[in-house]
C-alpha positions as CSV (number, residue, x, y, z in Angstrom):
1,X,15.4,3.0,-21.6
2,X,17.5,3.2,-18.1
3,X,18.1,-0.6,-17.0
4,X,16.1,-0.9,-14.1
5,X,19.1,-1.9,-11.6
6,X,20.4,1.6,-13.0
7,X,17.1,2.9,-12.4
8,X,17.0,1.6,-8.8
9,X,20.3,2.8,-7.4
10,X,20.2,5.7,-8.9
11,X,16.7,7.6,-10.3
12,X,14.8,6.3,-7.4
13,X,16.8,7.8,-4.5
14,X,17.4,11.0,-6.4
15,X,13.8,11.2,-6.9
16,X,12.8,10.3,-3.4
17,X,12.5,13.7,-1.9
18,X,9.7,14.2,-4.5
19,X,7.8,11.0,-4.2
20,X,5.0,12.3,-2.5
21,X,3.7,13.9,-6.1
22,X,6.4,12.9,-8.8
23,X,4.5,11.7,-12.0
24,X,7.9,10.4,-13.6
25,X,8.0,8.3,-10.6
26,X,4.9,6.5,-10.7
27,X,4.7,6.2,-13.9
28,X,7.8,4.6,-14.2
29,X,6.8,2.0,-11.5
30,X,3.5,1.4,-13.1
31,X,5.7,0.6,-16.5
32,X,8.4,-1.3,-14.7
33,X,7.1,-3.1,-12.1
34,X,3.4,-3.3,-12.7
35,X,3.0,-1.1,-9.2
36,X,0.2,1.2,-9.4
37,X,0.7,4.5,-6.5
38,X,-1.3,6.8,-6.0
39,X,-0.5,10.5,-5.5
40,X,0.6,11.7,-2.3
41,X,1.8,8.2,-1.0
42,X,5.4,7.7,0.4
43,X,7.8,4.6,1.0
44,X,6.4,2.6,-1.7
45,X,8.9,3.0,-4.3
46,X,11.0,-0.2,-3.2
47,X,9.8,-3.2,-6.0
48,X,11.9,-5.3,-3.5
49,X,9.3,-4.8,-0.9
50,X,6.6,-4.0,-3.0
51,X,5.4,-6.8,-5.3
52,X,4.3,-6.7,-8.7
53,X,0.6,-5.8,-9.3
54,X,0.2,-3.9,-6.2
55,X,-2.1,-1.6,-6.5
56,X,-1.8,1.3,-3.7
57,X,-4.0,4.6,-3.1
58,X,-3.7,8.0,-2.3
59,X,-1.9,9.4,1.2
60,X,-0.6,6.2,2.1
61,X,2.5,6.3,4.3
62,X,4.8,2.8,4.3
63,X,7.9,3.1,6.5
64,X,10.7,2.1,4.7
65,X,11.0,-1.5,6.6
66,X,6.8,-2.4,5.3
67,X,6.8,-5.3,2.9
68,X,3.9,-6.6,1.3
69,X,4.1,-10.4,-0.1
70,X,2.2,-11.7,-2.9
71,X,3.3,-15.8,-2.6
72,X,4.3,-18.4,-0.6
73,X,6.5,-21.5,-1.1
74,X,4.4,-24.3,-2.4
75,X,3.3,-26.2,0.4
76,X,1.5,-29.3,-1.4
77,X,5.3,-30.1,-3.3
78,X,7.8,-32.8,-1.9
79,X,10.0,-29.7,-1.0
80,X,9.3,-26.3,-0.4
81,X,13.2,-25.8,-1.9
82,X,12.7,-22.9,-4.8
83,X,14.4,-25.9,-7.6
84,X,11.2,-27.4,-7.2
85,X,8.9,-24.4,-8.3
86,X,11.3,-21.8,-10.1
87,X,12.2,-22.9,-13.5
88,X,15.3,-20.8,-13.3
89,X,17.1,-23.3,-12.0
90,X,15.8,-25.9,-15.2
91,X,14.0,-28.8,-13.5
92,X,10.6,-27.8,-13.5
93,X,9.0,-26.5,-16.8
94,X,7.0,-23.4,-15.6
95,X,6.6,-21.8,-12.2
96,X,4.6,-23.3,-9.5
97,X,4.0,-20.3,-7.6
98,X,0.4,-18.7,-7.5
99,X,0.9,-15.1,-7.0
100,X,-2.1,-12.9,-6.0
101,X,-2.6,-9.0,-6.0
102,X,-2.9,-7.0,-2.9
103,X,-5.2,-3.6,-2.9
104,X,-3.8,-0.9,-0.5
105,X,-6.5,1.6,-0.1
106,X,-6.4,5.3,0.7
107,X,-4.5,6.7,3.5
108,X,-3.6,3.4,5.2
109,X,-0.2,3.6,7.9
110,X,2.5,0.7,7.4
111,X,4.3,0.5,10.8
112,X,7.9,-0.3,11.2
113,X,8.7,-3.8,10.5
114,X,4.9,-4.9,9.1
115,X,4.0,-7.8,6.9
116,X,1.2,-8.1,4.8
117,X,1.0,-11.7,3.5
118,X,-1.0,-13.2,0.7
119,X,-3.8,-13.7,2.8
120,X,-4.8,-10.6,2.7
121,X,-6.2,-9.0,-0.9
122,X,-7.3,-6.0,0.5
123,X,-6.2,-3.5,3.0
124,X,-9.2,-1.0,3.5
125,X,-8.8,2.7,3.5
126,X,-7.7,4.9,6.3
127,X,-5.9,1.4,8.4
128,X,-3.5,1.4,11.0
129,X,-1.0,-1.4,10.3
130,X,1.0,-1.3,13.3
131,X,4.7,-2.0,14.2
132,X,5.8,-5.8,13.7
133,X,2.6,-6.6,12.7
134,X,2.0,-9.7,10.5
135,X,-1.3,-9.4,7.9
136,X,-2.7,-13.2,7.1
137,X,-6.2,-11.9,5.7
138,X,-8.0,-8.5,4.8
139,X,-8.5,-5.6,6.9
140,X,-11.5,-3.5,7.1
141,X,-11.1,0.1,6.6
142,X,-10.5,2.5,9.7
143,X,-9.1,-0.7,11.6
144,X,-5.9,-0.7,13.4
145,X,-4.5,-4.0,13.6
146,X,-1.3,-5.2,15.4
147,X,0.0,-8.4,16.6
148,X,1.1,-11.8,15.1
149,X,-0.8,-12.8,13.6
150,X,-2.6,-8.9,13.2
151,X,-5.8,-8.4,15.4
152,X,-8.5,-5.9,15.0
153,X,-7.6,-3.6,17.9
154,X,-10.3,-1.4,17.7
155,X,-11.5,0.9,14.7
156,X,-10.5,4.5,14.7
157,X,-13.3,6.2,14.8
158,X,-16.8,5.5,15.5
159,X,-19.6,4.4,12.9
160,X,-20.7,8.1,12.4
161,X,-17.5,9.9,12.0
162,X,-16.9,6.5,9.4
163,X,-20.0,7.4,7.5
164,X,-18.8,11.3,7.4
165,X,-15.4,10.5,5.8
166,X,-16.7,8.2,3.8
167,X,-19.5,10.2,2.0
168,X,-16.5,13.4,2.2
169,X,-13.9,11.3,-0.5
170,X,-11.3,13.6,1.2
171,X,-8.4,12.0,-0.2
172,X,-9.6,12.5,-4.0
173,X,-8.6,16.0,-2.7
174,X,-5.6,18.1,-3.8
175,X,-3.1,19.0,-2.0
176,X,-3.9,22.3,-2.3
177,X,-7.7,21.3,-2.0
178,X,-7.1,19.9,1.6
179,X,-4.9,23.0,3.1
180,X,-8.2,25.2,2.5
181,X,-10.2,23.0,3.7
182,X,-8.4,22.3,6.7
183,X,-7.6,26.3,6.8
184,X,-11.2,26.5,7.3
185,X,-11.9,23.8,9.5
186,X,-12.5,24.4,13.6
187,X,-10.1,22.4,14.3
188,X,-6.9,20.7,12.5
189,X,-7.3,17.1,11.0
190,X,-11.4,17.7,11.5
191,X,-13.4,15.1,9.6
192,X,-14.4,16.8,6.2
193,X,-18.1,17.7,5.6
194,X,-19.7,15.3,2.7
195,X,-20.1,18.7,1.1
196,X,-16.5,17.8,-0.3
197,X,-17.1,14.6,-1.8
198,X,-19.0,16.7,-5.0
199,X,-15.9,18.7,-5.6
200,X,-13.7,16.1,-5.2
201,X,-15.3,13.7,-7.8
């Protein structure tokens, strides 16, 4: 097997122009890293910004400066100094660091320069995480947040067009699925009828 350094510098960028649908690519990272993305999500392929036992959906889009985190320095220690909770550097016995998983659902945005911290377990589908934004708890789907620390800046749509993407599971669609549909739609980026949820599924 490919060290992963090797695999970093070199697989990874050669492979970056097809992360949108690359099987080889999420597998790896699935087997590496224990980073779960789904297909059609981009700028995720970073295990440097992206911590272990992420679990991200489909049609996300992370620009390449997002970071999720997944710890913080123990607080309740007599130094927050990493000799007192890594046992790397041999004085403590085992690491002191509780770790938790984050859930990125579907087609949620990552501004430039945004933070998610381990506050926040869950980022709900079709989010807005904006620019220099700073995450300390979950996010409800369809929100847009920005700020430090991130505020609910309004929802994207209202609670009817929710309900219709909702009950349409649109992003369980294919690629090729969601060019006929929107081939067929009045307008470009409509909301998908429910209708599609069954085929999705």
């Amino acid at each position: 097997m490919i060290p992963d350094r090797i695999f970093d510098k070199l697989v990874v960028p050669r492979l970056r122009a097809r992360q949108f649908e690359s099987p080889y690519l999420r597998e790896q990272f699935a087997r590496r890293y224990g980073i779960e993305i789904g297909l059609y999500s981009y700028g995720c392929f970073d295990r440097w910004r992206i911590p272990r036992g992420t679990r991200i959906g489909r049609y996300c889009s992370f620009s390449g400066t997002a970071r999720i985190l997944n710890a913080n320095h123990p607080i309740d220690a007599i130094s927050t100094h990493p000799f007192l909770y890594d046992p790397a550097y041999g004085i403590v016995g085992r690491s002191q660091v509780k770790t938790v998983r984050t859930e990125v659902e579907d087609d949620v945005w990552f501004g430039h320069n945004s933070v998610v911290l381990p506050g926040a377990q869950r980022i709900g589908r079709g989010s807005i995480i904006g620019a220099g934004a700073v995450v300390t708890g979950d996010v409800p789907r369809y929100a847009i947040m920005a700020g430090v620390p991130a505020r609910l800046v309004r929802y994207r749509f209202d609670a009817a067009a929710i309900d219709r993407l909702e009950a349409s599971a649109w992003w369980r669609l294919s690629r090729s699925e969601l060019k006929a549909h929107l081939g067929a739609a009045d307008a470009p980026g409509a909301v998908p009828a429910p209708a599609l949820a069954a085929k999705a599924s």
